[in-house]
PDB file of N, CA, C and O in Angstrom:
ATOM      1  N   UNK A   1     123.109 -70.063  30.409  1.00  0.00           N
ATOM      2  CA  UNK A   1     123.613 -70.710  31.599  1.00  0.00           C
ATOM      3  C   UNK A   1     122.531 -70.720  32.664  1.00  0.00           C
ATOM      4  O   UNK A   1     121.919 -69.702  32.988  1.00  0.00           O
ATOM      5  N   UNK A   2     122.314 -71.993  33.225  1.00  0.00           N
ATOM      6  CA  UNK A   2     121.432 -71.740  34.541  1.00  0.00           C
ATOM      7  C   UNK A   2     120.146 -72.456  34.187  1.00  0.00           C
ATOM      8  O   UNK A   2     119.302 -72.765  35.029  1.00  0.00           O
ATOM      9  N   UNK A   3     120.024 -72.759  32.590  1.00  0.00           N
ATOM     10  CA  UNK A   3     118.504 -73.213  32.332  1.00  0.00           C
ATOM     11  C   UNK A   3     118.417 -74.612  32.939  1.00  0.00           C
ATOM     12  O   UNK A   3     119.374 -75.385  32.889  1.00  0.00           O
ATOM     13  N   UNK A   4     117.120 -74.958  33.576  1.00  0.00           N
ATOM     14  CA  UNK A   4     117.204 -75.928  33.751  1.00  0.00           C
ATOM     15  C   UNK A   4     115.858 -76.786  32.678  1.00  0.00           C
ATOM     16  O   UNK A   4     115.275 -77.837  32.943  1.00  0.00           O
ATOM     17  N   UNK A   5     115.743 -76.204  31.881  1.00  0.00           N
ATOM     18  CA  UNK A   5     114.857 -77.135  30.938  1.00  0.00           C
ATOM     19  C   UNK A   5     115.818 -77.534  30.033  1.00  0.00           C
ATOM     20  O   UNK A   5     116.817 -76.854  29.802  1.00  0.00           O
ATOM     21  N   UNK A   6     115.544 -78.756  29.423  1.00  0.00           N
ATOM     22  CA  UNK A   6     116.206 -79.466  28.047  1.00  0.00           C
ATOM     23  C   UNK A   6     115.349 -79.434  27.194  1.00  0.00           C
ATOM     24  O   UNK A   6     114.159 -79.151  27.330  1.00  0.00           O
ATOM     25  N   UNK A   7     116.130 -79.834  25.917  1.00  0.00           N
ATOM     26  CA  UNK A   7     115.235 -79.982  24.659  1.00  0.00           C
ATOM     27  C   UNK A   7     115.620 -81.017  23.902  1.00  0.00           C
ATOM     28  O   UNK A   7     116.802 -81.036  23.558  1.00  0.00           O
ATOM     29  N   UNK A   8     114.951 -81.833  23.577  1.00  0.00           N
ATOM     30  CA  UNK A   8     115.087 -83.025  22.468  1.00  0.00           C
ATOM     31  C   UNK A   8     115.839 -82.277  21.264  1.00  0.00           C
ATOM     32  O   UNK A   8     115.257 -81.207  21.085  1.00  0.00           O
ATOM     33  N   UNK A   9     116.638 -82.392  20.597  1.00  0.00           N
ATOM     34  CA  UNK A   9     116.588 -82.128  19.327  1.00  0.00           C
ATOM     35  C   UNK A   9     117.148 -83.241  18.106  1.00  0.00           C
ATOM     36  O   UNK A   9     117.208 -82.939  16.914  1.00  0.00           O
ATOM     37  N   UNK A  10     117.494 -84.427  18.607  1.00  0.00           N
ATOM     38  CA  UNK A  10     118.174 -85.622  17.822  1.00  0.00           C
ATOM     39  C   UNK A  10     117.644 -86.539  18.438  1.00  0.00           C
ATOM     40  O   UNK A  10     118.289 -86.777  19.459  1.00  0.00           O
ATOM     41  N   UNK A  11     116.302 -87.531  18.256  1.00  0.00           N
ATOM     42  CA  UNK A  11     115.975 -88.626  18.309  1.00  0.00           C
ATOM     43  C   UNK A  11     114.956 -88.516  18.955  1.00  0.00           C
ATOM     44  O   UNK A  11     114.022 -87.956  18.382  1.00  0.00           O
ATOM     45  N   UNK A  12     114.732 -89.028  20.454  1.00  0.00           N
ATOM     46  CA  UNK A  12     113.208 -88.763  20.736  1.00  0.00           C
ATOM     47  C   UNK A  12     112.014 -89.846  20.593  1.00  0.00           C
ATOM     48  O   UNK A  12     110.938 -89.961  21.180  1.00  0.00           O
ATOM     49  N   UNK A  13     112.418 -90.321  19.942  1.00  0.00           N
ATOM     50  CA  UNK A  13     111.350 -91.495  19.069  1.00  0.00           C
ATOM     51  C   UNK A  13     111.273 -92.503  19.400  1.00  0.00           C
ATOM     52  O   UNK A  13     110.507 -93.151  18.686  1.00  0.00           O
ATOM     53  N   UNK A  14     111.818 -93.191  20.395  1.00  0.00           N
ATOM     54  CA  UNK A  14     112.357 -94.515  20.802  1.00  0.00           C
ATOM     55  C   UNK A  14     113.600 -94.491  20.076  1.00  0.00           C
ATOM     56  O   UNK A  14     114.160 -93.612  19.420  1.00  0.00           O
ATOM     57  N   UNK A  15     113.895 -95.715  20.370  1.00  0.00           N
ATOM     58  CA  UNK A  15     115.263 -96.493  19.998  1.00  0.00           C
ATOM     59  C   UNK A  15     114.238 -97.328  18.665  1.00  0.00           C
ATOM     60  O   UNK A  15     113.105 -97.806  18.614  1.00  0.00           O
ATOM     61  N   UNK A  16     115.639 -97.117  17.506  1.00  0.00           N
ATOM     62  CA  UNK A  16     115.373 -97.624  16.526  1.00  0.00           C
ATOM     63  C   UNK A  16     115.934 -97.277  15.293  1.00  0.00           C
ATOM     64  O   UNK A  16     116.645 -96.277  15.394  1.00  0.00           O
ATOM     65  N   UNK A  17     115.850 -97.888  13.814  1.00  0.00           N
ATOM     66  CA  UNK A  17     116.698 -97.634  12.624  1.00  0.00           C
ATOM     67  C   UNK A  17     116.002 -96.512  11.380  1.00  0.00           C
ATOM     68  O   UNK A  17     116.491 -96.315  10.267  1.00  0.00           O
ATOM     69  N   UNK A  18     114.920 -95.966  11.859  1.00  0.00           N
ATOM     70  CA  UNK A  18     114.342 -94.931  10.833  1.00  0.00           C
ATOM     71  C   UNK A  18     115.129 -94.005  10.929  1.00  0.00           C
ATOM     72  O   UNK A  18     116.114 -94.326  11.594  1.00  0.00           O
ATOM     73  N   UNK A  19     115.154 -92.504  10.390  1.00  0.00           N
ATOM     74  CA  UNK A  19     116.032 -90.948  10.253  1.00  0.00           C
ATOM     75  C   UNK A  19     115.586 -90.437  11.499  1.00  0.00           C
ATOM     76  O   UNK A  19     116.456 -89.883  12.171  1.00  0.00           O
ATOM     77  N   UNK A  20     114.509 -90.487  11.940  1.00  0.00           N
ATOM     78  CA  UNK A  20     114.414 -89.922  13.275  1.00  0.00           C
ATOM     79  C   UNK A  20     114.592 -90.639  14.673  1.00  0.00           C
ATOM     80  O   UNK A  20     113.948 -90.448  15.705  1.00  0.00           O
ATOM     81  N   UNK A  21     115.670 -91.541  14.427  1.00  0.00           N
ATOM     82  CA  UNK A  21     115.424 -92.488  15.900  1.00  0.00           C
ATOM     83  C   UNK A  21     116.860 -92.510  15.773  1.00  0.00           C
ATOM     84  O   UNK A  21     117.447 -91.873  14.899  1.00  0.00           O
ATOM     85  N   UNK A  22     117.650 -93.506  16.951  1.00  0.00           N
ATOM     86  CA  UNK A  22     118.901 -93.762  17.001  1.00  0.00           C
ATOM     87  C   UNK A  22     118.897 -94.916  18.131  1.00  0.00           C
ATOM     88  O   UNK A  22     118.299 -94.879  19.206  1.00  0.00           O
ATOM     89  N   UNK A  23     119.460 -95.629  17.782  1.00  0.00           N
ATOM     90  CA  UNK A  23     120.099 -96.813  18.686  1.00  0.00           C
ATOM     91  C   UNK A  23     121.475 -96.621  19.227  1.00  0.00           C
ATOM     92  O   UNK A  23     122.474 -96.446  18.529  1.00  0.00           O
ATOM     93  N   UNK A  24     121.449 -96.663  20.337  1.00  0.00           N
ATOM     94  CA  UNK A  24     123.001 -96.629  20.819  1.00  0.00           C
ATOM     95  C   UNK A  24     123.747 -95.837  20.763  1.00  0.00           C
ATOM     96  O   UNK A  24     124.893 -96.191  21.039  1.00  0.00           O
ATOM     97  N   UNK A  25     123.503 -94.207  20.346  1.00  0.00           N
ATOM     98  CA  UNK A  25     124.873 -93.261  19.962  1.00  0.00           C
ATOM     99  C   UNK A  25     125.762 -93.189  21.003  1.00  0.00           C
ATOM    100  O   UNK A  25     125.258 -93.110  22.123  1.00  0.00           O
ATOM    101  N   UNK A  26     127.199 -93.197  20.902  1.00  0.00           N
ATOM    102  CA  UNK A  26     127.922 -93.131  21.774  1.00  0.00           C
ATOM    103  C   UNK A  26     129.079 -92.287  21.449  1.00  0.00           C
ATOM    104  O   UNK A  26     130.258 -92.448  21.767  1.00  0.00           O
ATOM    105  N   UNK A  27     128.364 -91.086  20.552  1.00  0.00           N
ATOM    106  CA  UNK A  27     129.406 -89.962  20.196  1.00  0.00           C
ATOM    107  C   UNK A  27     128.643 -88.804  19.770  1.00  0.00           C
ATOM    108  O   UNK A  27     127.638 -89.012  19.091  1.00  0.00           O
ATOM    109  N   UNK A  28     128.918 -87.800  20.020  1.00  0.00           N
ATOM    110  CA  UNK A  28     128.327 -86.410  19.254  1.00  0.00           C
ATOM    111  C   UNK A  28     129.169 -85.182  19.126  1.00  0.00           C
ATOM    112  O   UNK A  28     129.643 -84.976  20.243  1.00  0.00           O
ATOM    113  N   UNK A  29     129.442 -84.569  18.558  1.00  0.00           N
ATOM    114  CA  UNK A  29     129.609 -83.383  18.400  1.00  0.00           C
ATOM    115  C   UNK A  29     129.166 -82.153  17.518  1.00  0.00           C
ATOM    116  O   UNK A  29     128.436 -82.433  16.567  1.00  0.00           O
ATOM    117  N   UNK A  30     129.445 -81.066  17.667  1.00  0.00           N
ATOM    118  CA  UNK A  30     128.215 -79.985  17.341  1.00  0.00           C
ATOM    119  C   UNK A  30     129.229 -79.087  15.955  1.00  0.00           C
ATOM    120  O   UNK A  30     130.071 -78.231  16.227  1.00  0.00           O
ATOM    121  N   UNK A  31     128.963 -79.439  14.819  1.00  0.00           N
ATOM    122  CA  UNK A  31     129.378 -78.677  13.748  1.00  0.00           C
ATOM    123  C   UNK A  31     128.611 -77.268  13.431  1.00  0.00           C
ATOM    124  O   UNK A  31     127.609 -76.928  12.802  1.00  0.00           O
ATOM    125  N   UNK A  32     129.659 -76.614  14.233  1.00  0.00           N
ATOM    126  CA  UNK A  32     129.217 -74.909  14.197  1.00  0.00           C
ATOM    127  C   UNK A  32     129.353 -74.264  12.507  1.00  0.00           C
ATOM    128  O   UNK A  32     129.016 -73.140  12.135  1.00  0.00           O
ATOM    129  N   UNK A  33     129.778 -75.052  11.916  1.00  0.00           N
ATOM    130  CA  UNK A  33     129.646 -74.280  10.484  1.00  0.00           C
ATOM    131  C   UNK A  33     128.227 -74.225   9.784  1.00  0.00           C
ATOM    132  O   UNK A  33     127.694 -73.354   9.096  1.00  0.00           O
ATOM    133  N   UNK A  34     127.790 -75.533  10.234  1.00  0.00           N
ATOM    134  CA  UNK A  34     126.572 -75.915   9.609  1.00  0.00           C
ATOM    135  C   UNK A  34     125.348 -76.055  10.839  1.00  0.00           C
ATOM    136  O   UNK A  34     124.250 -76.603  10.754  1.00  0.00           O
ATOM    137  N   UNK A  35     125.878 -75.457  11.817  1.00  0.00           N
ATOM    138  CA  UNK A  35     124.764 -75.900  13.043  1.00  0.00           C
ATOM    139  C   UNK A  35     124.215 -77.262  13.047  1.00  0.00           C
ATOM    140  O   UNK A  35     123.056 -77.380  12.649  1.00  0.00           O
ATOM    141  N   UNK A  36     124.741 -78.130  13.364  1.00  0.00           N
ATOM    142  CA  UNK A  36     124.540 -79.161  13.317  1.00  0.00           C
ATOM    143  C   UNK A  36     125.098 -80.583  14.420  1.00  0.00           C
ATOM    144  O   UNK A  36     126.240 -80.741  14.851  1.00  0.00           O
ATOM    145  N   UNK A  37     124.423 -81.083  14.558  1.00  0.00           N
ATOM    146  CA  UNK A  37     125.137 -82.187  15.487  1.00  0.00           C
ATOM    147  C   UNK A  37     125.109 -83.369  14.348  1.00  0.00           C
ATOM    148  O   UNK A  37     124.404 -83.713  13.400  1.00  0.00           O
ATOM    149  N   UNK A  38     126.670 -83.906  15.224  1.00  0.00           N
ATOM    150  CA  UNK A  38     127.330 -85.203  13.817  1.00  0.00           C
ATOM    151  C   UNK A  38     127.190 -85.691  14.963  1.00  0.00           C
ATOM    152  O   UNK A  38     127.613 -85.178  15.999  1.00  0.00           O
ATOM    153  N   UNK A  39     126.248 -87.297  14.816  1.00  0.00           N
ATOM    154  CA  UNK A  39     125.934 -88.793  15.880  1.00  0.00           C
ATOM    155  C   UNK A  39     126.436 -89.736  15.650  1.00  0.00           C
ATOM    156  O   UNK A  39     126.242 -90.289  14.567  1.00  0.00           O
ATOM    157  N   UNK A  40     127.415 -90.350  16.765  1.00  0.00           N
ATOM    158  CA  UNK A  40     127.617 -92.264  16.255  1.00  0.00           C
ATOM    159  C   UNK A  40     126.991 -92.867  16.442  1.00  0.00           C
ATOM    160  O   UNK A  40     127.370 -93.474  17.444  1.00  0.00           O
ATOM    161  N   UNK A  41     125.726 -93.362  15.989  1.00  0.00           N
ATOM    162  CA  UNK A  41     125.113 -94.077  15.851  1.00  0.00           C
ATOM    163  C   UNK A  41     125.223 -95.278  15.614  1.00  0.00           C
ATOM    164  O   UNK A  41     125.067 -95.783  14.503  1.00  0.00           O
ATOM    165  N   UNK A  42     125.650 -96.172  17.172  1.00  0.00           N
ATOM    166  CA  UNK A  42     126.692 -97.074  16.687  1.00  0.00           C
ATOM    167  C   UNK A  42     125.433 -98.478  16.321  1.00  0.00           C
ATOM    168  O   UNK A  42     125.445 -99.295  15.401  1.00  0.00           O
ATOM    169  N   UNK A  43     124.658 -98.336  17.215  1.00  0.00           N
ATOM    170  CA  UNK A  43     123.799 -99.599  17.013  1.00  0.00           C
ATOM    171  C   UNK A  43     123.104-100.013  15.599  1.00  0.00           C
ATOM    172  O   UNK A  43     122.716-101.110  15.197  1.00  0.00           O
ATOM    173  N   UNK A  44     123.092 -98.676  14.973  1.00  0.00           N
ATOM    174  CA  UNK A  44     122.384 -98.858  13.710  1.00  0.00           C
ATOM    175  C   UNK A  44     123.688 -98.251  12.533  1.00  0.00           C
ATOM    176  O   UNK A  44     123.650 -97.501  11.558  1.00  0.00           O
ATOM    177  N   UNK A  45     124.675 -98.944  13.159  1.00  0.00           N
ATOM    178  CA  UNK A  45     126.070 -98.622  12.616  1.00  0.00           C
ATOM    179  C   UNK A  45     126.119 -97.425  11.159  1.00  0.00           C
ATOM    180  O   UNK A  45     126.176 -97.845  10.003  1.00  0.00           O
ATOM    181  N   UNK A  46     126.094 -96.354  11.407  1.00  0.00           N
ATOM    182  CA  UNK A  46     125.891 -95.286  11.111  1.00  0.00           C
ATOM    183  C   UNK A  46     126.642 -93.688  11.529  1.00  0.00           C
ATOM    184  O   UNK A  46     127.076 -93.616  12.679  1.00  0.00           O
ATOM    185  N   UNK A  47     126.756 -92.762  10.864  1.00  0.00           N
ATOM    186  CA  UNK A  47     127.110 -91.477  11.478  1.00  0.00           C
ATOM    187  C   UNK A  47     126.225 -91.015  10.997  1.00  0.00           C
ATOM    188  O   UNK A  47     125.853 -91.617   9.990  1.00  0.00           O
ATOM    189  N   UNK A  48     125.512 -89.923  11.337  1.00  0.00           N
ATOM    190  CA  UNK A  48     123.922 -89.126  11.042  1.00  0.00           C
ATOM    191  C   UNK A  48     124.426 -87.656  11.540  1.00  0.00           C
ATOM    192  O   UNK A  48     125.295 -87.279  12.327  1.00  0.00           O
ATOM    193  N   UNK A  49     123.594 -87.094  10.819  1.00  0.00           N
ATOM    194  CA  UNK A  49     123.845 -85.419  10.895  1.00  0.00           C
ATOM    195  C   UNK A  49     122.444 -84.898  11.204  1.00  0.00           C
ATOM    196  O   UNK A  49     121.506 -85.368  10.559  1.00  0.00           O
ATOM    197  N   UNK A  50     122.201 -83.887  12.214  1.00  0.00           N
ATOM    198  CA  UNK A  50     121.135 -83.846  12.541  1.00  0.00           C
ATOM    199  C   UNK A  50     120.929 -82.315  12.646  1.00  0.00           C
ATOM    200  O   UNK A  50     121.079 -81.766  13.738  1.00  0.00           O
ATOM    201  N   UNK A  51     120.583 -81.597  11.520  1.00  0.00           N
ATOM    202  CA  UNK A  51     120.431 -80.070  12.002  1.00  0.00           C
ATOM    203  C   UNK A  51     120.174 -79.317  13.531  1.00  0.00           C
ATOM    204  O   UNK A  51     119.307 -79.643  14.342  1.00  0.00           O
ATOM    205  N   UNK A  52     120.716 -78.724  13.611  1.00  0.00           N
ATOM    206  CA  UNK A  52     119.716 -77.896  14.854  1.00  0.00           C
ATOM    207  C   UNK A  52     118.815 -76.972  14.864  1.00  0.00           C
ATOM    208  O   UNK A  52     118.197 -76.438  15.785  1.00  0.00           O
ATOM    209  N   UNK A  53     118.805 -76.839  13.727  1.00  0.00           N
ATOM    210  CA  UNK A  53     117.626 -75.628  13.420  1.00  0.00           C
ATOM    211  C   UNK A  53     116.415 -76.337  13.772  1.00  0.00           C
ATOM    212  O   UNK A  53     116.322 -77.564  13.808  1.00  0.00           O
ATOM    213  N   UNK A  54     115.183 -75.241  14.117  1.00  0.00           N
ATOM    214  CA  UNK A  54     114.062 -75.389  14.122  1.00  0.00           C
ATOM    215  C   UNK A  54     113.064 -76.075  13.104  1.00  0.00           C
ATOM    216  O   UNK A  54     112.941 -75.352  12.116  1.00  0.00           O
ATOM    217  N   UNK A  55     112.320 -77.217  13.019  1.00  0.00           N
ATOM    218  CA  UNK A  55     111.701 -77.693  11.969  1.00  0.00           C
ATOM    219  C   UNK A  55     112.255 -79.063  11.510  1.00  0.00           C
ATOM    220  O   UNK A  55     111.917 -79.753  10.548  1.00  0.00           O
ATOM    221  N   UNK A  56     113.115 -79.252  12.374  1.00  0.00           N
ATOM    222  CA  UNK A  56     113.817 -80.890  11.679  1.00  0.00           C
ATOM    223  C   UNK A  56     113.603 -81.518  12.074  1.00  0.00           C
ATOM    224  O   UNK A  56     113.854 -81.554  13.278  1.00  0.00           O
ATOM    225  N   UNK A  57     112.897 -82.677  11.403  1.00  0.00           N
ATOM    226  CA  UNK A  57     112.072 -83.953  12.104  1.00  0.00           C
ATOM    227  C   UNK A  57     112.938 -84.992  11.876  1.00  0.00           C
ATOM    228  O   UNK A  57     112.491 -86.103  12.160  1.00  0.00           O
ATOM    229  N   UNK A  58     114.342 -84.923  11.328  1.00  0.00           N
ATOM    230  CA  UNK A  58     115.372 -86.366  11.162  1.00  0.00           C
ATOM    231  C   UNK A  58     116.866 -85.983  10.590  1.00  0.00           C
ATOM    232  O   UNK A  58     117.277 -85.041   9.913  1.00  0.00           O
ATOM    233  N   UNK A  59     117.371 -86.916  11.057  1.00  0.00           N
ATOM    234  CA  UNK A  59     118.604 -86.988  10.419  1.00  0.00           C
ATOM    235  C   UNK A  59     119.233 -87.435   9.080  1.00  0.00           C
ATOM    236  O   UNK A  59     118.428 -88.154   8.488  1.00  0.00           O
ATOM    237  N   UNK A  60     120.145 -87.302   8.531  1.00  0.00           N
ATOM    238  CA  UNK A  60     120.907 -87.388   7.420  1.00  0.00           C
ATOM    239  C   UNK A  60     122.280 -88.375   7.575  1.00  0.00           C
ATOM    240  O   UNK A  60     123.263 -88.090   8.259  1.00  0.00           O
ATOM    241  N   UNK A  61     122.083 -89.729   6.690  1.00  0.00           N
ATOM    242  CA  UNK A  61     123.175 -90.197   7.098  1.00  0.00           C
ATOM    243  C   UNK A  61     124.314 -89.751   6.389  1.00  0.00           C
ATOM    244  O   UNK A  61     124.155 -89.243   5.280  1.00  0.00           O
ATOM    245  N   UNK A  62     125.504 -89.880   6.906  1.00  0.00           N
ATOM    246  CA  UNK A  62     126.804 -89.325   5.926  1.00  0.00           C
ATOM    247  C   UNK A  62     127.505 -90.462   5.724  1.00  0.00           C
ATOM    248  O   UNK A  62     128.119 -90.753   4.698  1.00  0.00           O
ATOM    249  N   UNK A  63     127.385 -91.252   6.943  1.00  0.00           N
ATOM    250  CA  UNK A  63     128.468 -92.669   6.586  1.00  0.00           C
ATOM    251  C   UNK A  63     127.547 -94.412   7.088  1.00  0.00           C
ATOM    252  O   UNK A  63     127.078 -94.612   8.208  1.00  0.00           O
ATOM    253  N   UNK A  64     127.525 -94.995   6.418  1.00  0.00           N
ATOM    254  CA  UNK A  64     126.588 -95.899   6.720  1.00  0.00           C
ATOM    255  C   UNK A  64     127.564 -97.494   6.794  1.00  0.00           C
ATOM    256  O   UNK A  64     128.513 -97.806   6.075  1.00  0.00           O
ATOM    257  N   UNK A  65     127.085 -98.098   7.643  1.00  0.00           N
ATOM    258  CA  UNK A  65     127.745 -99.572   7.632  1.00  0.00           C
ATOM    259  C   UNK A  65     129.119 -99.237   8.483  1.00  0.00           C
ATOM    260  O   UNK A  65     130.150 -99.354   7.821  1.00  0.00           O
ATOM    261  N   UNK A  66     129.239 -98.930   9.543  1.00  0.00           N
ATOM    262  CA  UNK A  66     130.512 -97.958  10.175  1.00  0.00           C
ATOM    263  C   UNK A  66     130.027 -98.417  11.511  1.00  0.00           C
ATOM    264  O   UNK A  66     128.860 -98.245  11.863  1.00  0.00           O
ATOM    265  N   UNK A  67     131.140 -99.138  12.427  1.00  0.00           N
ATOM    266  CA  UNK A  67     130.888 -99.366  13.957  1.00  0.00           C
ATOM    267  C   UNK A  67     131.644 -98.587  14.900  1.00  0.00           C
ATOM    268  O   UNK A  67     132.460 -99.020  15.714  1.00  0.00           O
ATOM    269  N   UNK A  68     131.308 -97.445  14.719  1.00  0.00           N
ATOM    270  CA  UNK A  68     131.608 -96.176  15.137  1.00  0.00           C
ATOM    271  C   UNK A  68     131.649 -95.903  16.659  1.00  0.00           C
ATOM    272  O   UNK A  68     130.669 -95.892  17.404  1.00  0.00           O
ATOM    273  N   UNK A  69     133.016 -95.670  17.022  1.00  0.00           N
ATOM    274  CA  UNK A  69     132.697 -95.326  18.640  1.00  0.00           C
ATOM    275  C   UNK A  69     132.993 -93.632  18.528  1.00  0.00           C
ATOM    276  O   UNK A  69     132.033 -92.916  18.814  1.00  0.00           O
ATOM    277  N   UNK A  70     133.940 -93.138  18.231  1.00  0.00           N
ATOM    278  CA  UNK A  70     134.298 -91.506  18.191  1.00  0.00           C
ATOM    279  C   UNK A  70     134.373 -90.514  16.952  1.00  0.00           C
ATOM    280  O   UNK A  70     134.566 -90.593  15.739  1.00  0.00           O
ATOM    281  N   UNK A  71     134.104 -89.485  17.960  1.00  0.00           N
ATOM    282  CA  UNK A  71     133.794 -88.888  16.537  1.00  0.00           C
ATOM    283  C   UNK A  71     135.148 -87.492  16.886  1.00  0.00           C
ATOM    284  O   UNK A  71     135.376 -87.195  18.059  1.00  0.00           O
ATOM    285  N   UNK A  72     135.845 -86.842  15.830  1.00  0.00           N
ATOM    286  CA  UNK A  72     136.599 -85.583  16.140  1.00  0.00           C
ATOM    287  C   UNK A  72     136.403 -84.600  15.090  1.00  0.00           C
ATOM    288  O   UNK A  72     136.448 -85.029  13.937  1.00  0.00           O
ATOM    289  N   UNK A  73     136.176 -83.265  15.286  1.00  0.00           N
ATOM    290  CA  UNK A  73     136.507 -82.707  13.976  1.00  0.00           C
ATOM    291  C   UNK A  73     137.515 -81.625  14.364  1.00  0.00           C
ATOM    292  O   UNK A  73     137.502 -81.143  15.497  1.00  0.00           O
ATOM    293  N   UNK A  74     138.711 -81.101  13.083  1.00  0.00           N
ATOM    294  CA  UNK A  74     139.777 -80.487  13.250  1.00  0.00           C
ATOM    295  C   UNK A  74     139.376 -78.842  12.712  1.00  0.00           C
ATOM    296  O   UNK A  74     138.322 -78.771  12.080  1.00  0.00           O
ATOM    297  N   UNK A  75     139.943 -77.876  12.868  1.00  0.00           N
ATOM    298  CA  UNK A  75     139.680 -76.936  12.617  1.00  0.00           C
ATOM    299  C   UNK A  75     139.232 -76.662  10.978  1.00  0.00           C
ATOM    300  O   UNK A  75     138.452 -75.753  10.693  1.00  0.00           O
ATOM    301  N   UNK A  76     139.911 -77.693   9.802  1.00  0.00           N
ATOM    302  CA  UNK A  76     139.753 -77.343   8.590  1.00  0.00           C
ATOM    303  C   UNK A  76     138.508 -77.767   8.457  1.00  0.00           C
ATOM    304  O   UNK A  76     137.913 -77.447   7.428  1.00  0.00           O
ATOM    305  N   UNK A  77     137.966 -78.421   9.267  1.00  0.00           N
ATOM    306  CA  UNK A  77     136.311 -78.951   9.498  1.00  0.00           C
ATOM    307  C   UNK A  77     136.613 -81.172   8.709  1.00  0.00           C
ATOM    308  O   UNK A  77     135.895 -82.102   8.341  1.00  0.00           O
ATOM    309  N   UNK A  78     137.894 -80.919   8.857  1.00  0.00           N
ATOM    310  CA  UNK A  78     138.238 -82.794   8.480  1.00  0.00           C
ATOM    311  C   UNK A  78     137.410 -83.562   9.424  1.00  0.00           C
ATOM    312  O   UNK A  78     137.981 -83.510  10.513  1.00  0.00           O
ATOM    313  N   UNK A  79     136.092 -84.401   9.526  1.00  0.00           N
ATOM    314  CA  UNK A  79     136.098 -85.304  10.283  1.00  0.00           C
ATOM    315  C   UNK A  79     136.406 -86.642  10.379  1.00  0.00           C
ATOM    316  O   UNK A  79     136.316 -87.400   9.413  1.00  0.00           O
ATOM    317  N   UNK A  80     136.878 -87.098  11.831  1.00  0.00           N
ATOM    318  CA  UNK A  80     137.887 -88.162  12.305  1.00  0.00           C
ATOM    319  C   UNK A  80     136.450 -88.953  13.100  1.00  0.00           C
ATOM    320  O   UNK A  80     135.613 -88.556  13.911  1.00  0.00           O
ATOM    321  N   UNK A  81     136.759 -90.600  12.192  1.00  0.00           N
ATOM    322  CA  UNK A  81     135.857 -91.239  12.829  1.00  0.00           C
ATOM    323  C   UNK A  81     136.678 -92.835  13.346  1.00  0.00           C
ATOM    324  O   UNK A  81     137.260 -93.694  12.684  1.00  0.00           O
ATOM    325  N   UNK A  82     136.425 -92.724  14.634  1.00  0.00           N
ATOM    326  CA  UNK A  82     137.011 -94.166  15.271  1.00  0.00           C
ATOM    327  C   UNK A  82     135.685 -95.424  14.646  1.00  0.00           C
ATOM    328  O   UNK A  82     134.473 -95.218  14.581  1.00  0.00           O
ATOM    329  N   UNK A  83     136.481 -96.771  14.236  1.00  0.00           N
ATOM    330  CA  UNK A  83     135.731 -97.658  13.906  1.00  0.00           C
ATOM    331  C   UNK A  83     135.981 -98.882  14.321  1.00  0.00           C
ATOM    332  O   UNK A  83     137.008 -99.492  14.025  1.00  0.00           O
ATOM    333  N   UNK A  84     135.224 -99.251  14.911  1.00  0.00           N
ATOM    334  CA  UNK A  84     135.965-100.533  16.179  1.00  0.00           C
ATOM    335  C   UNK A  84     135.747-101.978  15.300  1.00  0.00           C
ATOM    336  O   UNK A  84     135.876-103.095  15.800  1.00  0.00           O
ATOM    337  N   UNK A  85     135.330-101.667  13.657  1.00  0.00           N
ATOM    338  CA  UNK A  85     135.416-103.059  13.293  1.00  0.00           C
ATOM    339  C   UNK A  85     137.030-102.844  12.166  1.00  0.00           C
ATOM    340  O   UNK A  85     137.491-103.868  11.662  1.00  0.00           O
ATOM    341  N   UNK A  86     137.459-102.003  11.999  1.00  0.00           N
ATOM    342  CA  UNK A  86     138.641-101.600  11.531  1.00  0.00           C
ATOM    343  C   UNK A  86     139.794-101.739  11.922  1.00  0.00           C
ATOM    344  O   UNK A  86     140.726-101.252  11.283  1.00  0.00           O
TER     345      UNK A  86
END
């Protein structure tokens, strides 16, 4: 609490469609099982998983072709994805 530095850890790269970039996300949340942040990556219509650990230069897609505005996950770790072409 109190820091006032940030840290990149999901994208960084410009805007764009490679594993390490992202266009447009307009969702995130932080999967504590796996330390990880899940992205909507809506511009490059996508959900991407992006470790938080130290050493990760990109993301992992999980769902691809998806115009994704929200993202939820439930305690059994189910994730809930809003899709605005659905």
């Amino acid at each position: 609490m109190g820091d006032t530095n940030g840290q990149v850890i999901a994208g960084g790269n410009g805007q764009g469609n490679r594993l390490n970039q992202l266009f447009g996300p307009t969702d995130v949340l932080i999967d504590k099982e796996t330390d990880s942040l899940i992205i909507c990556d809506r511009g490059n219509r996508r959900v991407i998983r992006w470790s938080r650990r130290n050493g990760t230069t990109q993301g992992e897609i999980l769902i691809d072709n998806i115009c994704c505005l929200g993202l939820a996950m439930d305690d059994q770790r189910y994730l809930y994805i809003s899709d605005a072409d659905e």
